[in-house]
Each structure stands twice: as C-alpha cells, then as structure tokens.
Z-matrix of the N, CA and C atoms (Angstrom, degrees):
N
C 1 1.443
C 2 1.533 1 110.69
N 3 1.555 2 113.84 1 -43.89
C 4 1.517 3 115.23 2 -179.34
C 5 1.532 4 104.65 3 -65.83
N 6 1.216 5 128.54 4 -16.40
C 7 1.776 6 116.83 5 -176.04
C 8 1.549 7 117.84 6 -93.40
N 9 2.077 8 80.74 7 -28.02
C 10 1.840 9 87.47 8 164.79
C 11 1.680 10 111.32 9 -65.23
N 12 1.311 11 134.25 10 -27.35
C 13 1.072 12 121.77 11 176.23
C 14 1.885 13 124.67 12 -73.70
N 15 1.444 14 86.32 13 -48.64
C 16 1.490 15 102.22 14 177.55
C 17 1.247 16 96.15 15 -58.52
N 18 1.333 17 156.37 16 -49.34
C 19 1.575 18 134.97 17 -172.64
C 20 1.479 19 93.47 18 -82.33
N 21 1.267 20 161.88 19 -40.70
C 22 1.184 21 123.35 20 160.31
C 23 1.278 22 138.16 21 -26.00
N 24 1.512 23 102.93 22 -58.85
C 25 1.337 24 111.27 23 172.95
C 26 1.668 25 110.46 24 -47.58
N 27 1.322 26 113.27 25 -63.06
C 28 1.443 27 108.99 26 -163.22
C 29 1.608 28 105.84 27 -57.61
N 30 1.428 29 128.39 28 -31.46
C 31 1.336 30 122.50 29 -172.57
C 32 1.433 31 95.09 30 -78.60
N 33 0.880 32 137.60 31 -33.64
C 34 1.574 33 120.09 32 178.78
C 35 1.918 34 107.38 33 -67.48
N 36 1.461 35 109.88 34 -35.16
C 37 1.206 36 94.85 35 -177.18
C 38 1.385 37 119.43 36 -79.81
N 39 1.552 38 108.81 37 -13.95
C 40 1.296 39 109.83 38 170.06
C 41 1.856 40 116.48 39 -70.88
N 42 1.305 41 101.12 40 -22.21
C 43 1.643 42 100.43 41 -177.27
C 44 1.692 43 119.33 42 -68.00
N 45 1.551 44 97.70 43 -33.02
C 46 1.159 45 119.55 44 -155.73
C 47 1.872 46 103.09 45 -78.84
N 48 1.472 47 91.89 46 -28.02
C 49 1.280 48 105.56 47 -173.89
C 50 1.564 49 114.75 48 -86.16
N 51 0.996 50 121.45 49 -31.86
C 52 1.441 51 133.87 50 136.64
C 53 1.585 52 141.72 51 -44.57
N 54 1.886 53 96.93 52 -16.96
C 55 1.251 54 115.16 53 177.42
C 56 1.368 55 116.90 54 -95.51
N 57 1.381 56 97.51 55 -18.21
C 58 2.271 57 107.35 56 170.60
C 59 0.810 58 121.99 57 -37.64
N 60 1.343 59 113.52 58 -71.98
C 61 1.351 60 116.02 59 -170.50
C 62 1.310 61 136.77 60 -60.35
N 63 1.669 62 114.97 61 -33.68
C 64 1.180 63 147.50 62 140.81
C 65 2.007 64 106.19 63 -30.97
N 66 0.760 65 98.88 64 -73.69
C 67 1.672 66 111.51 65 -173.07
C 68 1.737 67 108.69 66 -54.31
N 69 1.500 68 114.25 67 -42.62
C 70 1.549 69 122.64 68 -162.60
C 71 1.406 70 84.42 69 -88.63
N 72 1.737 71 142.53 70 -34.59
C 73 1.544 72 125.97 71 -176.94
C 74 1.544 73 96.86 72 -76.28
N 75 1.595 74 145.07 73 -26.92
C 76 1.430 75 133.14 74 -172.99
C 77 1.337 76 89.21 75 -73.51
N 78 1.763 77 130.29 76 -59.17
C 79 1.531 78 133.90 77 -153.86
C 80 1.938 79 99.99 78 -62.19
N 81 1.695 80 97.77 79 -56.42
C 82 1.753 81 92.03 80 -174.28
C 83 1.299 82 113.67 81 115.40
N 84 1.621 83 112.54 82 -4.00
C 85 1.100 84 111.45 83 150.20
C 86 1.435 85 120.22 84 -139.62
N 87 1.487 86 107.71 85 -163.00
C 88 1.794 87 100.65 86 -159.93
C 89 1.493 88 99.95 87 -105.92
N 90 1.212 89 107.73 88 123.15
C 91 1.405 90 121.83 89 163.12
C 92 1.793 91 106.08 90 -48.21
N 93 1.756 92 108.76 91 138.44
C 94 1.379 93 133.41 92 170.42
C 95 1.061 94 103.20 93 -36.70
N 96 1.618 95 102.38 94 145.51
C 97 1.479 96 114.74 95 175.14
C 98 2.153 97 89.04 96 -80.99
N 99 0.735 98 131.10 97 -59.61
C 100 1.532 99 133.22 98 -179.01
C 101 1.721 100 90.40 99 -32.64
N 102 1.122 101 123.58 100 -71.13
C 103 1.503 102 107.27 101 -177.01
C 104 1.355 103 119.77 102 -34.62
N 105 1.049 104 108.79 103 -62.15
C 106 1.780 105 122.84 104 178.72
C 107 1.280 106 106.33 105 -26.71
N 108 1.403 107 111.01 106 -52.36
C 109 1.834 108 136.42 107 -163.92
C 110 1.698 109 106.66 108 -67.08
N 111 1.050 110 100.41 109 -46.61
C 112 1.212 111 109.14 110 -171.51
C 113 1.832 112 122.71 111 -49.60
N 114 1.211 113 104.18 112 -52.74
C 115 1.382 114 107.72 113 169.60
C 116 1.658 115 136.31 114 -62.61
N 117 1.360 116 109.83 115 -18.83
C 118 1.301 117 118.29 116 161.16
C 119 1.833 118 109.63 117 -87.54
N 120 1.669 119 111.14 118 -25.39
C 121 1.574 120 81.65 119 -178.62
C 122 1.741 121 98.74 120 -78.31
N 123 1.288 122 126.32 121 -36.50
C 124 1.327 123 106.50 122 -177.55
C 125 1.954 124 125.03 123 -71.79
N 126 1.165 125 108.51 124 8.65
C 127 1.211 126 130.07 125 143.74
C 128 1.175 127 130.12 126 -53.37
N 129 1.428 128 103.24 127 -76.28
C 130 1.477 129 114.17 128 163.99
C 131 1.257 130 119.30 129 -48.30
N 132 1.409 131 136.06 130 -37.16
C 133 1.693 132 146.28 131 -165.89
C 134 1.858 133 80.35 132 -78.03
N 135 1.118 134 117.39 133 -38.53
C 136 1.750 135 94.37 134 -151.26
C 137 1.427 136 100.06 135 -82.54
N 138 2.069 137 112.99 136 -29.75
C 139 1.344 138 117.40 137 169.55
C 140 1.368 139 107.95 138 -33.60
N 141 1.869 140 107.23 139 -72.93
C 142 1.470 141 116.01 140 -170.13
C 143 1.151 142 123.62 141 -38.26
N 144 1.279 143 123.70 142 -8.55
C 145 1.737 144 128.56 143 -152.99
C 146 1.134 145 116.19 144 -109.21
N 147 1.491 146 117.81 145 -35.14
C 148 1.448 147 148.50 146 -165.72
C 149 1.336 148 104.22 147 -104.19
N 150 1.048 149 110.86 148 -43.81
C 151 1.571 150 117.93 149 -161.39
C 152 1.898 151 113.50 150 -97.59
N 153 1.623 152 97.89 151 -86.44
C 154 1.380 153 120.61 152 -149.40
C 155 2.228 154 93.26 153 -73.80
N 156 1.766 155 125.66 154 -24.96
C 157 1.122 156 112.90 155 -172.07
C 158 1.629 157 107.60 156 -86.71
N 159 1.235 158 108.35 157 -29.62
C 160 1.505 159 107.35 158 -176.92
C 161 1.784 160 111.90 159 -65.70
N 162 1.454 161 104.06 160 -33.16
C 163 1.252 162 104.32 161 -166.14
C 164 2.127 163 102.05 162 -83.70
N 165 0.856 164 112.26 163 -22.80
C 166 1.706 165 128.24 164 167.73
C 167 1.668 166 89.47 165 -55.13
N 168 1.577 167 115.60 166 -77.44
C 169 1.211 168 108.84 167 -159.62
C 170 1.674 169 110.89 168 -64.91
N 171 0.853 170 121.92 169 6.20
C 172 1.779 171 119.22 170 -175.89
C 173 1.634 172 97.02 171 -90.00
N 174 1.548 173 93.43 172 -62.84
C 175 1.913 174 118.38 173 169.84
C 176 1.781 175 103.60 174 -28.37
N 177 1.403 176 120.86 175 -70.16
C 178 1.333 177 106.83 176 165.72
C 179 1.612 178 141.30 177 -68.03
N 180 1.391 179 88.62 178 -22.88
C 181 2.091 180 92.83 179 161.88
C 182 1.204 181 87.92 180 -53.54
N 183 1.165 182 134.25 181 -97.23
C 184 1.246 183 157.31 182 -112.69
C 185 1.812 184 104.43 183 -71.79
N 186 1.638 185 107.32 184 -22.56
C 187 1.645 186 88.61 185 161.80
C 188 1.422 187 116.69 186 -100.24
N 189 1.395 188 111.89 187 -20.99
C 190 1.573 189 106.02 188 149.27
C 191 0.906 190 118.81 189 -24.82
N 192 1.496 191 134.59 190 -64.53
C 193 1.550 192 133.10 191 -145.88
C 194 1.525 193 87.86 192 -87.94
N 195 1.438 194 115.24 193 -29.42
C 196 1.934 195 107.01 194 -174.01
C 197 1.550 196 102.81 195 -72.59
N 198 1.136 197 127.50 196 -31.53
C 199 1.619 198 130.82 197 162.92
C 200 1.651 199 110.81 198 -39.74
N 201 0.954 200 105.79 199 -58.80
C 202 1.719 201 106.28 200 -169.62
C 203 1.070 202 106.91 201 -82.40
N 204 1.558 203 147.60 202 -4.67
C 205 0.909 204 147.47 203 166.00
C 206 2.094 205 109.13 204 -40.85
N 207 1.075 206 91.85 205 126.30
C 208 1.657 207 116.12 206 -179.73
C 209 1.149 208 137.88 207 -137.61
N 210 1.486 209 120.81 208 133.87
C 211 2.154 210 105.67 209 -170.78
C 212 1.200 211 104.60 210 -89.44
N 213 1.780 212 96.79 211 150.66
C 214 1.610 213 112.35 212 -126.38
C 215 1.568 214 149.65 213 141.35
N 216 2.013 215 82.83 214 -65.61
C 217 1.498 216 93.58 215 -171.09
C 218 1.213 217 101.00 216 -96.67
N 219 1.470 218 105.08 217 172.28
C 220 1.326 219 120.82 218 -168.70
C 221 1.682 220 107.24 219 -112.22
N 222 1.235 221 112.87 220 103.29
C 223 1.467 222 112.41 221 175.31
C 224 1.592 223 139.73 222 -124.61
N 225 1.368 224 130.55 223 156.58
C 226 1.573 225 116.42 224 -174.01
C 227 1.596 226 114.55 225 -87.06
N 228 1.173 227 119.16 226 145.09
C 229 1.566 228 92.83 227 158.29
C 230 1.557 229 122.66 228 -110.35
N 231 1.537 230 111.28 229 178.23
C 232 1.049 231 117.43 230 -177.40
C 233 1.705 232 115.68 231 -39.50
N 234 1.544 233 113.37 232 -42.20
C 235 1.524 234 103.58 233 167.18
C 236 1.418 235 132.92 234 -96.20
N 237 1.603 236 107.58 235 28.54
C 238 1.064 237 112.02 236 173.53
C 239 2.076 238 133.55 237 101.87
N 240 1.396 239 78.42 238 -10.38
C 241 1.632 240 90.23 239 163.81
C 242 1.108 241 143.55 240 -49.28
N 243 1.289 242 144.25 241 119.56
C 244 1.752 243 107.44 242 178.23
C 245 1.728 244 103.61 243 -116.08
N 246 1.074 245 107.04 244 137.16
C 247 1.583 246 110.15 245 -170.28
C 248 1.677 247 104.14 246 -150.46
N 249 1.361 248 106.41 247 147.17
C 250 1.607 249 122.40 248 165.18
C 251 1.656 250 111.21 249 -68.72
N 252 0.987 251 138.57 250 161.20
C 253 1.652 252 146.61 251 -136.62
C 254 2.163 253 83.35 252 -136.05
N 255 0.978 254 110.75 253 91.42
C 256 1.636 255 126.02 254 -172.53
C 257 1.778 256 94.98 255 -87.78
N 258 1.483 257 127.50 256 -40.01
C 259 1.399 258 113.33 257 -156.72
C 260 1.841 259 86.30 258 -168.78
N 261 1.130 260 105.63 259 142.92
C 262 1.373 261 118.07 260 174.33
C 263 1.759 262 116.32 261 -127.02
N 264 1.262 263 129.30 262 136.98
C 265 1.254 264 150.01 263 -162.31
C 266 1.783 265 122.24 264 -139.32
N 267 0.862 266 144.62 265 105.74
C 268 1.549 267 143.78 266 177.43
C 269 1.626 268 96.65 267 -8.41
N 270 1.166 269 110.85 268 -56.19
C 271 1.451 270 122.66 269 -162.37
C 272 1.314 271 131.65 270 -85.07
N 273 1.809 272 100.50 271 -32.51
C 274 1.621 273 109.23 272 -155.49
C 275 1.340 274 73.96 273 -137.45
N 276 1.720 275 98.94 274 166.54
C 277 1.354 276 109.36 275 170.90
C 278 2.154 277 98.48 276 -141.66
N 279 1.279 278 111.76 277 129.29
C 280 1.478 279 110.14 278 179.73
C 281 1.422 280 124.28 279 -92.34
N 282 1.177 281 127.53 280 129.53
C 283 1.688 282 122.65 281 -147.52
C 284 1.516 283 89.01 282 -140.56
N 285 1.380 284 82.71 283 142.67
C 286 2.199 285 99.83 284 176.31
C 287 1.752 286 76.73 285 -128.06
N 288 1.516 287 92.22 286 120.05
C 289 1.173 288 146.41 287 164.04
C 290 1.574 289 117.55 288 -67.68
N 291 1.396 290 115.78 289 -66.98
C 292 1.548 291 153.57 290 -179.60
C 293 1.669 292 114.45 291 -124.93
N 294 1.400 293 95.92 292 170.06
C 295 1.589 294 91.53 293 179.41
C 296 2.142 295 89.98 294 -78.31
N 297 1.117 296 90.01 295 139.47
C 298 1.759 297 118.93 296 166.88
C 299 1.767 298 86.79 297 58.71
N 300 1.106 299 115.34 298 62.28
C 301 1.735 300 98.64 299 -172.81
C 302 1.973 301 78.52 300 -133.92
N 303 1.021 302 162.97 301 61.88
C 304 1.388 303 144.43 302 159.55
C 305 1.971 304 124.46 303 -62.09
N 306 1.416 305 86.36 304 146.35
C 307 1.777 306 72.90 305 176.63
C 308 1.539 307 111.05 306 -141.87
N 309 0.850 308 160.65 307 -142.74
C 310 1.343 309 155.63 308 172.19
C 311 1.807 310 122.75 309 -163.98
N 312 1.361 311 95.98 310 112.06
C 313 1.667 312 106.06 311 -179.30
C 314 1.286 313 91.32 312 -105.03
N 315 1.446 314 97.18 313 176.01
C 316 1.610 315 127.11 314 168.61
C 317 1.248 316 103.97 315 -93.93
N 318 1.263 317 108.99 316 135.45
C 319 1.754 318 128.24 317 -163.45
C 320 1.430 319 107.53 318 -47.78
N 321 1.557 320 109.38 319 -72.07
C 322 1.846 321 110.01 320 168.68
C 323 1.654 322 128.75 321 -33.11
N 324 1.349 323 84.17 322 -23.39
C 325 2.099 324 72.63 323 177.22
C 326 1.146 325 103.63 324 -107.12
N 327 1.915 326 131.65 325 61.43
C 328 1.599 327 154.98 326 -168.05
C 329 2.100 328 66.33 327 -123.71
N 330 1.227 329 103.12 328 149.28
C 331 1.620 330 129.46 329 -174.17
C 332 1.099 331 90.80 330 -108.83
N 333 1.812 332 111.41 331 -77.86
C 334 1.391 333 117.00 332 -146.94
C 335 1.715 334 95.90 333 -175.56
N 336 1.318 335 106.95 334 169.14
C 337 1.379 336 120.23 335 -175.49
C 338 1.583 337 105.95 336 -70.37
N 339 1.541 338 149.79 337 179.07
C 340 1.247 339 142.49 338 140.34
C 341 1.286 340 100.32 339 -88.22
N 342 1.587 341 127.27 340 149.04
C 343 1.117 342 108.13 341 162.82
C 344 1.359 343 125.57 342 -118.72
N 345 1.248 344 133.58 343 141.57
C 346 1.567 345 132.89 344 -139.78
C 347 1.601 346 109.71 345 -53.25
N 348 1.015 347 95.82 346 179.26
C 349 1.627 348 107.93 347 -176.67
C 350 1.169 349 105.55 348 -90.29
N 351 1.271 350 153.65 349 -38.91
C 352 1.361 351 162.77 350 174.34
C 353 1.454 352 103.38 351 -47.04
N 354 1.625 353 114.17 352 -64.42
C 355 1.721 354 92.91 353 -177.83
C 356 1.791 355 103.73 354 -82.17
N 357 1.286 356 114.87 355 -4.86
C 358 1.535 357 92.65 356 169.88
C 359 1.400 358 137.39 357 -65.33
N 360 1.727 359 92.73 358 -27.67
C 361 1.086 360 101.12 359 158.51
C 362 1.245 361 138.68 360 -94.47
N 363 1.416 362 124.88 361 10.91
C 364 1.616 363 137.37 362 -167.85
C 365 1.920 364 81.47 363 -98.28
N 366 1.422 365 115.27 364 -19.01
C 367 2.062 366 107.77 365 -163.12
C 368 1.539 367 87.51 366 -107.89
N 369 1.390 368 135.99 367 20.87
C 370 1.323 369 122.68 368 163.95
C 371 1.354 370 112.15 369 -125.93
N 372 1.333 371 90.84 370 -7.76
C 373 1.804 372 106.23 371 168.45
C 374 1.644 373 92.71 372 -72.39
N 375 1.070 374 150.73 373 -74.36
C 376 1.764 375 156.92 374 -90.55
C 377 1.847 376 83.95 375 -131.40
C-alpha cells in the first residue's frame, strides 16, 4: 500500500514537472530554478525509502546473525548447502556436510540457521 502511494506521488511529481515549461511559455516567464530541483529531491526521498533503507536494515540483520554464529549449528548457505558449523574464522566458516565430509565457505555466504525437525514438525501438526 505504502509503494502504491509513493508512486503516486512520484507520477504526479513527474507530471507536474513536465507541466513547467508548458505553464512558464502561457505565464511568460521562467519558472524557479528551486522548482526544477524540487522533483528530483523528492525522488530521491522516495528512492531512499523504498529502496536504499530496507536494504541497510537487512545488511545489518544479516551480520547480526553472522555474529552469533557458533560450532554446532546447523545452517544453509547462500547456494544451498546444509551443513553443521565444525570451526569458525573471521573469514571462513568450516562445515560437515556428511559424516567426515567438511568444506569451507566464506562466512557471509551463511543464509540462515536450519531449523530443527522437531519444531517443524510440532508447526505442521497446528
């Protein structure tokens, strides 16, 4: 609903901004350079809003969850692996795959935790 609004807004400001020039050749003179301005900064505000804050706040979940990372857990990675957490490193992270099977990614491409089978199945029970 909030993006249905925010592109309203911007298509109206895009109309309007399209309507200057038009308007300042009927009036006879030249519309503000501040007018002109105006429609790209509230552009930009609606970019920031939609776009560039949500993806910040994911960016910091997401080293949160690499913070708590611990050997132990059971996690996916970005391409789909699922492996136990054997050895941890700033950089790398060491994963058993299989029994005696380990392999080694780089910590950031950790997805997400798996989460056990017990409550998966207690949420397909309910």
């Amino acid at each position: 609903m909030l993006r249905l609004i925010f592109s309203l807004v911007l298509f109206v400001l895009v109309f309007i901004a399209m309507a200057q020039p038009a308007l300042a050749q009927a009036g006879g003179g030249q519309p503000s350079p501040l007018m002109s301005i105006i429609p790209f900064i509230v552009m930009f505000g609606i970019m920031y809003f939609l776009m560039i804050r949500p993806q910040i706040k994911r960016q910091k979940a997401h080293q949160e969850f690499l913070g708590k990372l611990k050997r132990g857990d059971e996690v996916l990675t970005s391409s789909g692996l699922l492996g136990r957490i054997e050895g941890l490193t700033d950089l790398f992270v060491t994963l058993e795959i299989a029994p005696g099977v380990r392999i080694k990614v780089l910590r950031n491409q950790i997805a997400s935790f798996v989460p056990d089978a017990s409550s998966a199945n207690k949420e397909g029970k309910a």
